[in-house]
C-alpha positions, 0 to 999 in steps of 0.5 A, spaced: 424 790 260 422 787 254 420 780 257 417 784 262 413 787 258 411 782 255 408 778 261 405 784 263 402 784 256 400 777 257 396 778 263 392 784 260 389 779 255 388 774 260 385 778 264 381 781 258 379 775 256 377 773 263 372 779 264 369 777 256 366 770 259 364 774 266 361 778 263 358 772 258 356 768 264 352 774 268 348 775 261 346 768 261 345 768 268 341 774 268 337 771 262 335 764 265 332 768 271 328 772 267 326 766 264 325 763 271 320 769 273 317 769 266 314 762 267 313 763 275 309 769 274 305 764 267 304 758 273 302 763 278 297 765 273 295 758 271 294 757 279 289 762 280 286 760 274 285 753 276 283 755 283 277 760 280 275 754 275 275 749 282 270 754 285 265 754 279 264 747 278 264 746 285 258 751 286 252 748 289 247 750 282 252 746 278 252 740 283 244 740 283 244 741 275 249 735 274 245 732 280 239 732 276 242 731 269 245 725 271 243 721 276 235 723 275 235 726 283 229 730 284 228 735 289 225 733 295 218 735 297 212 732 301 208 729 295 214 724 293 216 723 301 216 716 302 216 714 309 219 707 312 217 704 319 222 699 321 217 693 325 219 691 332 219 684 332 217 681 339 
């Protein structure tokens, strides 16, 4: 009786022990996906962020501005129009 009393103690702190580093992996686990989620939702963020940044520098007032600025172009209007004719030779 007395031997099996111990090995059924045994395998009650056995198995206590078991379900100590379960319930220690699942914490860990439950942890790191929160933590996935947290930077999925700060990339998410990041990514609309960046899309909407894209599409302002992308509009056409900020290219003509940047078209004046920077590359000395004007707008185009009849005064400064210079027409080229190409001469057909024979």
């Amino acid at each position: 009786m007395t031997r099996l009393s111990v090995v059924l103690f045994a395998a009650v702190i056995f198995s206590a022990m078991y379900l100590v580093r379960v319930q220690y992996d699942s914490r860990r686990l439950f942890t790191e996906l929160d933590r996935a989620n947290a930077e999925a939702h700060r990339l998410e963020t990041e990514r609309s962020r960046l899309e909407v940044e894209k599409r302002a520098e992308a509009t056409s007032l900020r290219v003509e501005k940047l078209a004046k600025e920077k590359l000395n172009m004007r707008t185009v209007s009849p005064a400064i129009t210079e027409y080229v004719t190409a001469q057909v030779k024979r």
